[in-house]
N, C-alpha and C positions, 0 to 999 in steps of 0.2 A: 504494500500500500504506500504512495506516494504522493503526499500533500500538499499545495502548493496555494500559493495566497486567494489568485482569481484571475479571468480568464480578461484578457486583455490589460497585464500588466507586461512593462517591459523585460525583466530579467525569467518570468516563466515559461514564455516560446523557446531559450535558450537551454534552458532546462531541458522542457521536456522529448525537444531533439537531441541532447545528449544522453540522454534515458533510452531512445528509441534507437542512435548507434549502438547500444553495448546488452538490446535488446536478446541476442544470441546467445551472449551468459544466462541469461535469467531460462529460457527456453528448453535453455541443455538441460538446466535441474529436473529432477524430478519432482512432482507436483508443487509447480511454481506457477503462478499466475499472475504479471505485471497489472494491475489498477491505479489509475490516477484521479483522484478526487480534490474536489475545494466544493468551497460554499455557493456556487453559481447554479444557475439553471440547466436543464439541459439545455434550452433554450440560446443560452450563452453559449455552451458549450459549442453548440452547432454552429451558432453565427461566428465565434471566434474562431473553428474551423475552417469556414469557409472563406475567411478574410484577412487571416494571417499565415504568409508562406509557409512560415516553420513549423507548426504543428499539421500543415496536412500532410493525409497520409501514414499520420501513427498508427501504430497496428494493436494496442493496446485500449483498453475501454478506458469511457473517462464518465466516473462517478459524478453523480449531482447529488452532494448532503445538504442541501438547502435546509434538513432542518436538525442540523448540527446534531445530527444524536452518532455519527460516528466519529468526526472531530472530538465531541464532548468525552467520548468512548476512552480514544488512544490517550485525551489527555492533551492535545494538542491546539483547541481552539482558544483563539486572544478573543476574550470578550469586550474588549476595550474598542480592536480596531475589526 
């Protein structure tokens, strides 16, 4: 599971194409399943796909926790921002 602030920020497209080069490690493993989630819509999810070079094309799913109960989960969610 791989967290990432929200979808049309600068430094997350850079991200999640470097996740998606070294996607072949994760693959090898045995029962591994790469997920990318943040707090945004699918909605978002789609439009930021279709309008930002770097993330099309990922071959990995991308989570919508819009209602932070998996964020809340790992422990990871800033409630502040």
């Amino acid at each position: 599971m791989f967290f990432y602030p929200a979808d049309f920020t600068f430094v997350c497209p850079t991200e999640l194409k470097d996740l998606q080069k070294r996607i072949a490690e994760f693959d090898a493993m045995e029962d591994v399943e790469v997920v990318v989630a943040s707090t945004d819509t699918v909605f978002s999810h789609k439009a930021w796909v279709q309008s930002e070079g770097l993330v099309k094309g990922l071959s990995f799913p991308m989570l919508s926790d819009r209602n932070t109960f998996i964020s809340r989960y790992f422990g990871i969610l800033n409630e502040e921002t």
